[in-house]
DSSP file (Angstrom, degrees, kcal/mol; ACC not computed):
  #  RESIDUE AA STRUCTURE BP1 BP2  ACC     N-H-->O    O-->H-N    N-H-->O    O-->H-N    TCO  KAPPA ALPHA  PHI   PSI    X-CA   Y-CA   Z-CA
    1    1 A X              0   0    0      0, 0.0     2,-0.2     0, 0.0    22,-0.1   0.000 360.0 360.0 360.0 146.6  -11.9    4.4   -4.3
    2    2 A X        -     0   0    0     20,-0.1    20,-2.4    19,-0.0     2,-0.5  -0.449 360.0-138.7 -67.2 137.5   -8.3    3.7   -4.5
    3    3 A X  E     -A   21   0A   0     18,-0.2     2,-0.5    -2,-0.2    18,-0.3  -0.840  18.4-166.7-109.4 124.4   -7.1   -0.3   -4.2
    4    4 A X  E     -A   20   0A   0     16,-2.8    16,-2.2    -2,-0.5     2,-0.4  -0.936  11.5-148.3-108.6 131.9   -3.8   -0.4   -1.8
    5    5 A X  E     -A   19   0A   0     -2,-0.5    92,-3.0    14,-0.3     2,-0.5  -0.946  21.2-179.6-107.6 128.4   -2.2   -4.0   -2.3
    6    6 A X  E     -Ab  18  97A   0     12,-5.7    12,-1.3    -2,-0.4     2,-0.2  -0.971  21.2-129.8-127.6 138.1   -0.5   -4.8    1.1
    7    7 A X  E     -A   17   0A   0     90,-0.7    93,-2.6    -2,-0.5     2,-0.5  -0.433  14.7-156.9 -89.1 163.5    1.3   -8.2    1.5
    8    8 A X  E     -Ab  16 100A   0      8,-4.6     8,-1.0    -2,-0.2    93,-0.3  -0.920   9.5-151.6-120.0 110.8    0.7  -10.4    4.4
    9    9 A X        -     0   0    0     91,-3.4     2,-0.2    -2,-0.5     7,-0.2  -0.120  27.6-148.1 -44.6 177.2    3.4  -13.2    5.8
   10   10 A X    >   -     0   0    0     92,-0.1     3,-3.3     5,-0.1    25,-0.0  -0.584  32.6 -96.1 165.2 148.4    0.9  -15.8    7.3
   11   11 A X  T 3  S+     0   0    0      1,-0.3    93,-0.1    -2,-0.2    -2,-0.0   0.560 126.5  64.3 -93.3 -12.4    2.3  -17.7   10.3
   12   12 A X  T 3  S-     0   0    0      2,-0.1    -1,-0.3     1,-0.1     3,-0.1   0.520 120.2-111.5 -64.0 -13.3    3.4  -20.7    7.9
   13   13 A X  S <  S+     0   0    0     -3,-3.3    -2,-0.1     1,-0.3    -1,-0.1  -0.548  72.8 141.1  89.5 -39.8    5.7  -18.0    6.3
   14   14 A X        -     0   0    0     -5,-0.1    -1,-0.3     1,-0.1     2,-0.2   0.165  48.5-120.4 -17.3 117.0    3.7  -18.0    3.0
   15   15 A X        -     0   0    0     -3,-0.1     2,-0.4    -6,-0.1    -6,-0.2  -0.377  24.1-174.5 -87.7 138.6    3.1  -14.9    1.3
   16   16 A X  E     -A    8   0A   0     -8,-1.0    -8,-4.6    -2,-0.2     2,-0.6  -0.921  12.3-157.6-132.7 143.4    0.1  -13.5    0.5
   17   17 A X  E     +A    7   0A   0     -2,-0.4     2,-0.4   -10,-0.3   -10,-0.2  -0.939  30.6 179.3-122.6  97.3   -0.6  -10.0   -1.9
   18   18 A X  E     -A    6   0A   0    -12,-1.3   -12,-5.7    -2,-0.6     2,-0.4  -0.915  18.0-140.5-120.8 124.9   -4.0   -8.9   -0.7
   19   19 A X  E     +A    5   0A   0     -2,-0.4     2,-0.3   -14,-0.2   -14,-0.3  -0.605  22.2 169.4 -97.4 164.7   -5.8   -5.9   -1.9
   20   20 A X  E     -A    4   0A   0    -16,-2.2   -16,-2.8    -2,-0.4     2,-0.3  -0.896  35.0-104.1-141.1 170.0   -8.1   -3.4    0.0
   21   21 A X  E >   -A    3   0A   0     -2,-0.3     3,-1.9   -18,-0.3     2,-1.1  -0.785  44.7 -94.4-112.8 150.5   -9.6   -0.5   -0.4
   22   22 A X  T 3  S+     0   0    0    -20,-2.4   -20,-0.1    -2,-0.3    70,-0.1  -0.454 114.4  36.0 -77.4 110.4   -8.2    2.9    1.2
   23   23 A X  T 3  S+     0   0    0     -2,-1.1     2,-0.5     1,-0.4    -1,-0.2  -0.054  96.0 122.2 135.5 -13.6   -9.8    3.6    4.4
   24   24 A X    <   -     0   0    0     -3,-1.9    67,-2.0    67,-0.1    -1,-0.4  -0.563  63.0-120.7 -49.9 112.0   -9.7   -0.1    5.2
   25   25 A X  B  >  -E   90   0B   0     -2,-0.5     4,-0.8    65,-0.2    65,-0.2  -0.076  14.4-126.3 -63.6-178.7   -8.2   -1.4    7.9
   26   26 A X  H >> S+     0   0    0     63,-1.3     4,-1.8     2,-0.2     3,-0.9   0.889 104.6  63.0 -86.7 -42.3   -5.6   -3.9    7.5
   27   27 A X  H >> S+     0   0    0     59,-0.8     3,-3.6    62,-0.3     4,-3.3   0.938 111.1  41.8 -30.4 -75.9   -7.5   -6.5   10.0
   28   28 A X  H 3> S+     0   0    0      1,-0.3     4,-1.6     2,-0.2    -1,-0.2   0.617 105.6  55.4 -88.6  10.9  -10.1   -6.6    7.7
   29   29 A X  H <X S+     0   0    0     -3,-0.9     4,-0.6    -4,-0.8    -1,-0.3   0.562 118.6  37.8 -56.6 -32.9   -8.4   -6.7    4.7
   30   30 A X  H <<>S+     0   0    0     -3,-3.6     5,-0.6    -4,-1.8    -2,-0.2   0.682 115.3  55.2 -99.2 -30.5   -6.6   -9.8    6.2
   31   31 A X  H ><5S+     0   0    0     -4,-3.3     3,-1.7    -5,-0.4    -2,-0.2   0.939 107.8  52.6 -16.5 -83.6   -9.8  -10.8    7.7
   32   32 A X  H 3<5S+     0   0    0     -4,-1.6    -2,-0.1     1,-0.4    -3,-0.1   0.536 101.9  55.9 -14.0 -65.8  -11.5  -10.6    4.0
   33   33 A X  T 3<5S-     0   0    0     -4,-0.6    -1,-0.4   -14,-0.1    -2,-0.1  -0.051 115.3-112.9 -88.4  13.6   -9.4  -12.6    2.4
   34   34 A X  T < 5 +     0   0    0     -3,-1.7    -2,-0.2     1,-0.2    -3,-0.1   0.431  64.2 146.5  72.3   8.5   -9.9  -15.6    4.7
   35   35 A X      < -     0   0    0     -5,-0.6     2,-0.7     1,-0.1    -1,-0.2  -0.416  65.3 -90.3 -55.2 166.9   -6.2  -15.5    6.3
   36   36 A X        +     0   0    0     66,-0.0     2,-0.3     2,-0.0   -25,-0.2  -0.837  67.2 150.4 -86.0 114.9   -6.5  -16.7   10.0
   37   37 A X        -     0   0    0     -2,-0.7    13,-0.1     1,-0.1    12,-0.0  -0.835  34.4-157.2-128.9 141.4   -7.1  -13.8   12.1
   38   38 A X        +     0   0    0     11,-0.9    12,-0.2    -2,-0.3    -1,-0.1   0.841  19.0 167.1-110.3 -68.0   -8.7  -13.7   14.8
   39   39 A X        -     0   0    0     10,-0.8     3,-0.2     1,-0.1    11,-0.0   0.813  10.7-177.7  47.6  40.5   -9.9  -10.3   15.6
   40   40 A X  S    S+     0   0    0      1,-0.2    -1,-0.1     2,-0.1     0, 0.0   0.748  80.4  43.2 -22.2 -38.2  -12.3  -11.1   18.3
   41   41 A X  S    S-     0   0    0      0, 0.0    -1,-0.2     0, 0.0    -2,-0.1   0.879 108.0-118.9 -97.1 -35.9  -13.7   -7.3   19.0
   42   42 A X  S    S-     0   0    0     -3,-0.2    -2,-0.1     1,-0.0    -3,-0.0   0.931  82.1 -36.9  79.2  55.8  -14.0   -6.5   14.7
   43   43 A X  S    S+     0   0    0      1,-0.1    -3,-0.1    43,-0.0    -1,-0.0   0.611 103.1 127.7  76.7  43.6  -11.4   -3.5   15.0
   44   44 A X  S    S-     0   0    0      0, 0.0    -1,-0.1     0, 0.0    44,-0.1   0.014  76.0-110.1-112.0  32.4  -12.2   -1.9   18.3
   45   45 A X  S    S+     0   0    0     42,-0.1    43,-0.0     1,-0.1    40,-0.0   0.806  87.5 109.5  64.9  21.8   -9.1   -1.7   20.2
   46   46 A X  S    S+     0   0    0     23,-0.0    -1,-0.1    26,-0.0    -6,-0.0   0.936  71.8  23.1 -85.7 -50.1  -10.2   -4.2   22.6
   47   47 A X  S    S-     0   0    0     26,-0.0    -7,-0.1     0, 0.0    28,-0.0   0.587  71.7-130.1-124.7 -16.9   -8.5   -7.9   22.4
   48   48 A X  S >  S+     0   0    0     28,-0.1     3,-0.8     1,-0.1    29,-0.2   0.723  70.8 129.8  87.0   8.9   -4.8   -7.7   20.7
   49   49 A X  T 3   +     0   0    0      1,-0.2   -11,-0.9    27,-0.1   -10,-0.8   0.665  68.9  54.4 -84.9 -23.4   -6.5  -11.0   18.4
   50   50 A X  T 3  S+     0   0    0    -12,-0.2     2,-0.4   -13,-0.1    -1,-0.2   0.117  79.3 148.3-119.8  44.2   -5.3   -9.2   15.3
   51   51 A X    <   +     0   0    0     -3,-0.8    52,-3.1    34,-0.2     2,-0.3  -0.351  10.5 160.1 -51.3 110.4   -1.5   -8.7   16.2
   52   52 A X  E     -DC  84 102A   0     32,-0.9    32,-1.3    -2,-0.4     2,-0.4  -0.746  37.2-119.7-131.4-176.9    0.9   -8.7   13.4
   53   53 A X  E     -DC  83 101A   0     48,-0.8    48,-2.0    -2,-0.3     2,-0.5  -0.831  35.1-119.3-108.2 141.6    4.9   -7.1   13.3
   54   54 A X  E     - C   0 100A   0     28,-2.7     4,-0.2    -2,-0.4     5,-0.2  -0.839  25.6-103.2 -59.0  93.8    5.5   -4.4   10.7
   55   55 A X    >   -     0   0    0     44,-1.8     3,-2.2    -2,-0.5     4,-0.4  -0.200  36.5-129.4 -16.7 104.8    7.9   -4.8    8.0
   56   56 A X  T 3  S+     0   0    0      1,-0.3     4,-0.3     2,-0.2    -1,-0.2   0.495 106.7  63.9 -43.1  -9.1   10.6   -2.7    9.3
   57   57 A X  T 3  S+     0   0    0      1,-0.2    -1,-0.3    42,-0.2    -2,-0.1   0.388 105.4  43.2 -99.0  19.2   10.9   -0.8    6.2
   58   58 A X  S <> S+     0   0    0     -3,-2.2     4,-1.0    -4,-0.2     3,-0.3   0.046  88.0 105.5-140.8   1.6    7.1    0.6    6.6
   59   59 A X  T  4 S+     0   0    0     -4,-0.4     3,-0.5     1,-0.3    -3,-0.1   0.994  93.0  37.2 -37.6 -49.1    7.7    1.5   11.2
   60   60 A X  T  4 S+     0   0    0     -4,-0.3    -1,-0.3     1,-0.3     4,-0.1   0.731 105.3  63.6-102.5   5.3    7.9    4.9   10.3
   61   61 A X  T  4 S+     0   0    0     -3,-0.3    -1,-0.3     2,-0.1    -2,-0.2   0.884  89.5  77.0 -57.3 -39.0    5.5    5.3    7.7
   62   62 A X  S  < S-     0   0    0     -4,-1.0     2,-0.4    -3,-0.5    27,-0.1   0.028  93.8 -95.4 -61.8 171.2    2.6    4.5    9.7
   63   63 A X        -     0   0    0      1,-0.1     2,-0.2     3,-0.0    -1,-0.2  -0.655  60.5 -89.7 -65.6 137.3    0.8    7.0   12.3
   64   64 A X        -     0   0    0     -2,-0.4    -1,-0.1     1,-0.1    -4,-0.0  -0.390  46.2 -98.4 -45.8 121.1    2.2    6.3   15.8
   65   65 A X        -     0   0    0     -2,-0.2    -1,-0.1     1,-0.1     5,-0.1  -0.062  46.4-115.2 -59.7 131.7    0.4    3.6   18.0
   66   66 A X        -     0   0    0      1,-0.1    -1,-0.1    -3,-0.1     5,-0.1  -0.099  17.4-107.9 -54.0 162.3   -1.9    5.0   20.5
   67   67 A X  S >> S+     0   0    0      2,-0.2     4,-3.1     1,-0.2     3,-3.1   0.990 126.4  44.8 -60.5 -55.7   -1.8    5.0   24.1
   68   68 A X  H 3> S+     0   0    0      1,-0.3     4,-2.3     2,-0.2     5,-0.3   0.980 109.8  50.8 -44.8 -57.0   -4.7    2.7   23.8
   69   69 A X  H 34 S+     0   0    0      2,-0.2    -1,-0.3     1,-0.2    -2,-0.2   0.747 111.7  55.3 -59.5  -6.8   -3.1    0.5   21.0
   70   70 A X  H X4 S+     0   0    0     -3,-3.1     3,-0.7     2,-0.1     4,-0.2   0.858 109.0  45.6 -95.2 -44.2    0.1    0.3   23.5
   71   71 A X  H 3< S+     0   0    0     -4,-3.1    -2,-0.2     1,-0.2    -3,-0.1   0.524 109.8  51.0 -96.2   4.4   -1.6   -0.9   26.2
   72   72 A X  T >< S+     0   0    0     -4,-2.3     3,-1.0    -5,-0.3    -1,-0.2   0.573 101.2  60.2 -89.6  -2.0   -3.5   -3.3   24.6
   73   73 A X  T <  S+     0   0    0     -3,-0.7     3,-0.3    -5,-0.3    -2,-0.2   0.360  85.8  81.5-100.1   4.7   -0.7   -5.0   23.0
   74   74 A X  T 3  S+     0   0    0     -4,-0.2    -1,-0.2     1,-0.2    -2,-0.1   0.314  89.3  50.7 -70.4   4.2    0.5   -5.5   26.2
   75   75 A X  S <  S+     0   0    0     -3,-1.0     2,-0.3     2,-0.1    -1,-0.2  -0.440  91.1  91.8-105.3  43.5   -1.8   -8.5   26.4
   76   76 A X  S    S-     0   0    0     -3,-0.3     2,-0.3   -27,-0.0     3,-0.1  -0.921  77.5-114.4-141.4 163.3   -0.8  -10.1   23.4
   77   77 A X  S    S+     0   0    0     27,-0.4    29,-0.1    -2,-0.3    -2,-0.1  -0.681  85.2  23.0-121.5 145.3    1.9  -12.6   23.2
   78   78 A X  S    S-     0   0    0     -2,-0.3     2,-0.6     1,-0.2    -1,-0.2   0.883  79.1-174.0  70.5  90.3    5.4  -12.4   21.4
   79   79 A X        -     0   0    0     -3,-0.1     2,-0.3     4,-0.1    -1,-0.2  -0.973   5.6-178.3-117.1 125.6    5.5   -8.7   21.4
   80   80 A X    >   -     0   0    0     -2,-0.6     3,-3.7     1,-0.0     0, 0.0  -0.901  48.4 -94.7-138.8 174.1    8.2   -7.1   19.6
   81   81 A X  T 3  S+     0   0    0      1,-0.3    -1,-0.0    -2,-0.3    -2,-0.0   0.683 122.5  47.4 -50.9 -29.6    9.3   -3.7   19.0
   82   82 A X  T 3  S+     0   0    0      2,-0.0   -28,-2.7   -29,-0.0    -1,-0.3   0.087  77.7 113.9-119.2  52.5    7.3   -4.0   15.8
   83   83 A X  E <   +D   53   0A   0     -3,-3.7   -30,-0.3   -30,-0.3     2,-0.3   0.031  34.1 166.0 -70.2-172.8    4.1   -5.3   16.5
   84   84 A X  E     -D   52   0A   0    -32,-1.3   -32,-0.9   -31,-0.1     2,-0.3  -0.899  44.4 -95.0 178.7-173.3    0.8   -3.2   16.1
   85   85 A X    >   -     0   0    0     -2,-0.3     3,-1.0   -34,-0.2     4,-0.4  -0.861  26.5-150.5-115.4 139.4   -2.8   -3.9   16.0
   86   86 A X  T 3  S+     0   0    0      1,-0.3   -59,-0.8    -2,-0.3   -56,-0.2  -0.188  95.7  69.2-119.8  75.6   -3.8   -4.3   12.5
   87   87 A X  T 3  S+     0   0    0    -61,-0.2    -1,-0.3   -60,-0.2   -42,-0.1  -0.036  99.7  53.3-140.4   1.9   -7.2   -3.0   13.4
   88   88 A X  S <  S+     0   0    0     -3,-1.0     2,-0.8   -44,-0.1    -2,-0.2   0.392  85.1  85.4 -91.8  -4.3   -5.4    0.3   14.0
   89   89 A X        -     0   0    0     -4,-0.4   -63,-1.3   -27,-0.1     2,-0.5  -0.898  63.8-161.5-105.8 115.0   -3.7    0.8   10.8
   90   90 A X  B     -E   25   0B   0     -2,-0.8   -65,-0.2   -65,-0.2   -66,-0.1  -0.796  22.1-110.7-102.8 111.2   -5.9    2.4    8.5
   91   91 A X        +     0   0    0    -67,-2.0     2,-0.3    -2,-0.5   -67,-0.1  -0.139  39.3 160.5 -90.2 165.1   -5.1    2.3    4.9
   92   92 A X    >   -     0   0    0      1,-0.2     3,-3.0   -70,-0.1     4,-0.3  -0.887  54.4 -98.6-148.1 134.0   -4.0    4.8    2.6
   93   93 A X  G >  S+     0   0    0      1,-0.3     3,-2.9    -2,-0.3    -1,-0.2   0.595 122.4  62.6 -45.1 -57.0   -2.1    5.2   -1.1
   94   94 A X  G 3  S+     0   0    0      1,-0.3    -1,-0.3    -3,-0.1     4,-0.1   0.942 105.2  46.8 -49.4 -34.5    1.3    6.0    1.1
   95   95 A X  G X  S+     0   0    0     -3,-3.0     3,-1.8     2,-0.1    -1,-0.3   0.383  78.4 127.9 -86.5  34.5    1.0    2.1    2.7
   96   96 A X  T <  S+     0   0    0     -3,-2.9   -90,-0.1    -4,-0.3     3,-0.1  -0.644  78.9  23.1 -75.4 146.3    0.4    0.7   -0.8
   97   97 A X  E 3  S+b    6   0A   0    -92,-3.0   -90,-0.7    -2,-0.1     2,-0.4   0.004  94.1 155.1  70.4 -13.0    3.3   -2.4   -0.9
   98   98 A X  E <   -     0   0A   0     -3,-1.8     2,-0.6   -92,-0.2    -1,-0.1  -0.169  28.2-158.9 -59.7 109.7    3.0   -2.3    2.9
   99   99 A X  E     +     0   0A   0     -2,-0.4   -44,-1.8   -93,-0.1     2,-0.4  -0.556  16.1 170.0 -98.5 120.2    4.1   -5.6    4.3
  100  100 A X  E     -bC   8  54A   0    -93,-2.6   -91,-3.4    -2,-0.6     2,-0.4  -0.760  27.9-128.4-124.7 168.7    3.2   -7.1    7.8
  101  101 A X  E     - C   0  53A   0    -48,-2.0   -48,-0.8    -2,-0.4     2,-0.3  -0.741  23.0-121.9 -89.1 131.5    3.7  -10.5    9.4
  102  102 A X  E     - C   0  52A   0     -2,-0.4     2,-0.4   -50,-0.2   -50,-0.3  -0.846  42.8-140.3 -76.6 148.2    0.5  -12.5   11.3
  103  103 A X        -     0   0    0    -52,-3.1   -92,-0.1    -2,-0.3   -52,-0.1  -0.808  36.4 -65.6 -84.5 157.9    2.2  -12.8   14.9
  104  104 A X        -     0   0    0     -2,-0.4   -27,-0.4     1,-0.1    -1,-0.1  -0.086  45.7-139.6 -15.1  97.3    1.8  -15.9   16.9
  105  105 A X        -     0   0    0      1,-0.2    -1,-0.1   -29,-0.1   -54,-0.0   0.555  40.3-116.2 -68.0  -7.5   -2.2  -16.3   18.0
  106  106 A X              0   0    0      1,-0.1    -1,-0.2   -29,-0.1   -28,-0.1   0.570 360.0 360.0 111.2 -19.0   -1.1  -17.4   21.2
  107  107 A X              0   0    0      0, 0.0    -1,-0.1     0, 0.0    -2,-0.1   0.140 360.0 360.0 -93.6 360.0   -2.6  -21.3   21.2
C-alpha cells in the first residue's frame, strides 16, 4: 500500500508530519500517532470529537462533506468554514502533503 504523509498543526501550534497508509482515515492516522484526539465514536460520523480545519489550499481537493458530516459538525465548537470531520476524509495519493489543523476540543 501506498504511504500519504499528511501534516497535522496540534492545538499548541506545533507541527507534526505523520504518515498513513491510503485508505486510512485521517482521525486515525492522527489517532495513531498519539496526537490528542478525541474521536469518541472511532470514525462513525457520530460525535464531532475529531474536528480539525482544512488547510485552505487542500478545501477543494477533498470529496464534499456529507449531509451527515454537516450536521454533525454542527455540534462541535469553533466551527469554521473549513472544518471537517477527520473521520470522514479518507486518504488517498491526491491528499499526500495534505495539511489540517486539530480544532479546539471544546474543554
Amino acid at each position: 500500500m501506498e504511504t500519504i504523509t499528511i501534516s497535522v498543526t496540534d492545538r499548541e501550534g506545533a507541527s507534526h508530519s505523520l504518515e498513513g497508509l491510503a485508505g486510512w482515515r485521517v482521525m486515525e492516522v492522527i489517532r495513531d500517532h498519539g496526537l490528542p484526539i478525541k474521536a469518541e465514536c472511532g470514525g462513525a460520523c457520530a460525535c464531532a470529537t475529531c474536528h480539525v480545519y482544512v488547510d485552505d489550499d487542500w478545501a477543494d481537493k477533498l470529496i464534499p462533506a456529507s449531509d451527515e458530516e454537516i450536521n454533525m459538525l454542527d455540534l462541535a465548537f469553533d466551527v469554521e468554514p473549513n472544518s471537517r470531520l477527520s473521520c470522514q476524509i479518507l486518504l488517498d495519493e491526491s491528499l499526500d502533503g495534505l495539511h489540517v489543523t486539530l480544532a479546539p476540543d471544546g474543554n
